[in-house]
N, C-alpha and C positions, 0 to 999 in steps of 0.2 A: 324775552329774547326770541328771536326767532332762525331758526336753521332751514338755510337750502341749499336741496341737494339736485344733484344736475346745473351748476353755481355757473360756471361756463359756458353753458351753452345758450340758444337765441333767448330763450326768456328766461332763462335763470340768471342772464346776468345783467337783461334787463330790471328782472327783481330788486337785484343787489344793488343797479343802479339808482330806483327809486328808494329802498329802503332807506339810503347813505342819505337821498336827496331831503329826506322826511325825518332823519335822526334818529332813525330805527337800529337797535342793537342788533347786528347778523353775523351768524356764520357759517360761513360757505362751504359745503363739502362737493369736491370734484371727483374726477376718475383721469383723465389725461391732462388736460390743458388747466395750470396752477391758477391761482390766483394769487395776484401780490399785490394787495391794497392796506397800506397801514392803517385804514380805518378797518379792514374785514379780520376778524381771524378765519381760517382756512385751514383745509385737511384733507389731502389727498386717503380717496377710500372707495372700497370695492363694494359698494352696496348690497350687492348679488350673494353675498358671503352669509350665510347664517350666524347672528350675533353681532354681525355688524351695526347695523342700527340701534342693540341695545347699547352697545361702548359709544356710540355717537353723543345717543338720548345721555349715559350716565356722564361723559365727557362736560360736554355743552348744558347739560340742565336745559333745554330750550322750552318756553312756552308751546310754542309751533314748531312744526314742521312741516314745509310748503316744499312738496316731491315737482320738481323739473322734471326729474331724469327720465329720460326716453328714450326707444330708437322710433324718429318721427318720419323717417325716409319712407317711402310708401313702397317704391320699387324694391327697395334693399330688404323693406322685411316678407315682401311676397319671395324673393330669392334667397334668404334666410329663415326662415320660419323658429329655427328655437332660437337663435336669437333675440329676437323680435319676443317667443314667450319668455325668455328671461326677466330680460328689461320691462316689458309693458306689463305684465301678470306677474311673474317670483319678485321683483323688488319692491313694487309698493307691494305686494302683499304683507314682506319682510316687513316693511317700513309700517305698514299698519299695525300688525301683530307686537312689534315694538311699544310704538305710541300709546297701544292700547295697554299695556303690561306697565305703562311708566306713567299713565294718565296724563297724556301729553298730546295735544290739539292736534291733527294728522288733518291737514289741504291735500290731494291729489288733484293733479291737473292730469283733464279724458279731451275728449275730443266731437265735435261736430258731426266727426265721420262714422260714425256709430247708426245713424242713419244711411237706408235705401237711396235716397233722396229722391223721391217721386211726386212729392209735395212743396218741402220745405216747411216753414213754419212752429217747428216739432217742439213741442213744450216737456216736461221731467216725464207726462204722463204714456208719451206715445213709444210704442212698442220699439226698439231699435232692430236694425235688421241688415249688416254690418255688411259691405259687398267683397271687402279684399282683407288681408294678413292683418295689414295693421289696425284696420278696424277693430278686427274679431280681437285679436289680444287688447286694443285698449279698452274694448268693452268689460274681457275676461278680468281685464286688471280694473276693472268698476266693480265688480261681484267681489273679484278677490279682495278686495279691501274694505268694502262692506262685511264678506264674513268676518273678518278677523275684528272688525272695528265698525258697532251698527252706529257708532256719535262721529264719523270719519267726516268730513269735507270733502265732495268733489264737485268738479268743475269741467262743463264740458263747456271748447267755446270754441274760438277760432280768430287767431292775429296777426297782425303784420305789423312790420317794421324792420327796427337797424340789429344790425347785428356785431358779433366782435372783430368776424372776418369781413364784413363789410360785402358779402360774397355769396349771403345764407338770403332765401327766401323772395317770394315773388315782389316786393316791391325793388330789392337789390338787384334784381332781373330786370325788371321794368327801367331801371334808370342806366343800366349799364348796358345798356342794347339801345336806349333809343339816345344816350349824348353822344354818341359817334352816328346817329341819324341811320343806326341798324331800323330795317321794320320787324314790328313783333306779331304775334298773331294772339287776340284777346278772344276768349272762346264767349260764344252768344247764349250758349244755353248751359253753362256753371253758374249757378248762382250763390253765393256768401253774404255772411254780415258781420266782417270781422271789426275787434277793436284794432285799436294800436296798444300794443306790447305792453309799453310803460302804463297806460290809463285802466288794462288789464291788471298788471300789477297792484296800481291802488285801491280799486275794485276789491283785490284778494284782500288786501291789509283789511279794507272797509270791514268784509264778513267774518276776517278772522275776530279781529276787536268785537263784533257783532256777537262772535260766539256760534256762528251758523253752523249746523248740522243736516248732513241729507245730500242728496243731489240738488246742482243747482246747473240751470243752463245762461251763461255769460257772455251776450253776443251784442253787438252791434245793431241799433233798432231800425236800420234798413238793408233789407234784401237788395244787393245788387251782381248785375254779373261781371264777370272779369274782365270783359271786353271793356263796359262803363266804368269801373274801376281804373283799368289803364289807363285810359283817355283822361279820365278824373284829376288821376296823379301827375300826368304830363300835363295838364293844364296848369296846376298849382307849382311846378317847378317848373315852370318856363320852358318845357321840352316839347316836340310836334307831336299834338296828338295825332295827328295825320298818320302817322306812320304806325300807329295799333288797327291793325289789319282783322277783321271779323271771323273766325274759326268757329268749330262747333267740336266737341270733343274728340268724336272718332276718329278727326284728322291728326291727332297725335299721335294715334299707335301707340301707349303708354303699357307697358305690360303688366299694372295689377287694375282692374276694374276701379273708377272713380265713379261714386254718385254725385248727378246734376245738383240738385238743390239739398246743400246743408243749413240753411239759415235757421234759427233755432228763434224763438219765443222766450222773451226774457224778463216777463210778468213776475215771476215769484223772486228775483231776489231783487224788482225794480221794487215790488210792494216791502220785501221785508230789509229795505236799505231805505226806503223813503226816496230815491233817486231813479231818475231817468239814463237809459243806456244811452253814450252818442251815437245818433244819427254819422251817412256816410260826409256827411259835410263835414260836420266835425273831425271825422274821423281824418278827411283828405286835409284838410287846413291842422291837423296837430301833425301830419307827416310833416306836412310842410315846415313848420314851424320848428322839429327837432332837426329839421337839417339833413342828409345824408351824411356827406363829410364830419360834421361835428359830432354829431350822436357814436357813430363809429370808431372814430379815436379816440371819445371818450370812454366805450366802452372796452375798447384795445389795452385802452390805459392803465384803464380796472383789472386788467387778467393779465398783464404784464405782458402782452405783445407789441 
């Protein structure tokens, strides 16, 4: 059985959406937003709480536990800072120190951003060198969960996709700016190689059954940048590329420093899965293919909005 925590939010409930799809026993632990799906059991809980995660682990007996919870805001945790260490450092650390004391499999989800990004390309082995808030704690929350727990799972990667509010995250941006024929501005020098959310999902399922230990980087096996990305998307949903206008970082003014190239190297867990990461083709053709509208309601549906 497997429990996730952060069950609500953009990829936990994406999770929860594949787990159900796949017949997977799950249960959901939140903090605000419920979950009401007769197939999940669910449990509103403060993760942050010392002992918490042991009464989770003794409740549920879970094989796994695959940690969502995050604060993944960039600007919000550069203008909170121990927030930001709560969540990203004290909770999976909790959540490891648990795991480990109950001998119970512990996935943490890190992040791409952990890198400078001066390169790109960056495989388990290259040094990271984190440029804003949330970096630095989702890294800290990488160390912190390695000590408590050296057989832990993590996962640094980077996704896109639907969400519950239908409202979260850059492809939901992309399609809600250009159907009213808004122009957007696609930066030329961010480069990424994200999955789609769900195919990340299964990915995890893949290495939890694998049994994977370590760090592992889980990304999308083509670099592209945002600009080619939007264009990408509005091709495959019938929206004007025309209208994704070329930018370059600095024209944002964004207030925590972003690194250009996150794209990660995703050799060690393609060799120890036997599998290839998708490419951005794939990656734009399954956006496509889950819909905006449907994927979002479905996921509304599942968290009882």
């Amino acid at each position: 059985m497997l429990l996730v925590t952060g069950a609500s939010g953009f990829l936990g409930a994406n999770v929860l959406s594949e787990a159900l799809a796949h017949g997977r026993e799950v249960v959901a632990a939140y903090y605000k937003t419920p979950i009401r799906n007769e197939r999940v059991r669910s449990i509103e809980f403060d993760l942050t709480q010392p002992g918490a995660g042991d009464e989770l682990i003794e409740e549920f007996a879970p094989e796994w536990v695959l940690n969502c919870a995050a604060l993944a805001n960039v600007d919000q945790c550069e203008g909170d800072p121990d927030l930001a260490f709560r969540l990203n450092v004290d909770l999976p650390r909790l959540l490891a120190e648990s795991c480990h004391k109950a001998n119970v499999g512990f996935l943490h989800v890190s992040t791409d951003s952990v890198f400078d990004g001066q390169r790109g390309g960056y495989d388990e082995d290259d040094p990271a060198a984190p440029l804003n808030v949330y970096a630095r704690t989702k890294l800290e929350g990488e160390r912190a969960v390695f000590d408590k727990m050296l057989e832990a799972l993590v996962v640094r990667t980077n996704f896109v996709g639907y969400s519950v509010s239908g409202k979260t995250g850059l492809v939901e941006w992309i399609i809600r700016e250009l159907k009213p024929r808004k122009r957007i501005s696609g930066f030329t020098d961010v480069v990424f190689a994200p999955l789609v959310a769900n195919d990340l999902a299964r990915i995890m399922f893949a290495m939890m059954d694998a049994k994977l230990k370590g760090l592992y980087h889980v990304n999308g096996s083509t670099p592209v940048t945002k600009f080619d990305f939007a264009r990408k998307l509005a091709r495959e949903l019938d929206l004007d590329e025309s209208l994704v206008n070329p930018a370059r970082l600095a024209d944002a003014k964004l207030e925590a420093p972003r690194p250009l190239n996150t794209s990660l190297s995703s050799k060690r867990v393609e060799s120890d899965l036997g599998r290839q990461m998708p490419d951005i083709d794939e990656t734009i053709r399954r956006l496509g293919e889950l819909g905006p509208e449907t994927c979002s309601r479905q996921l509304a549906q599942m968290v009882g909005l």
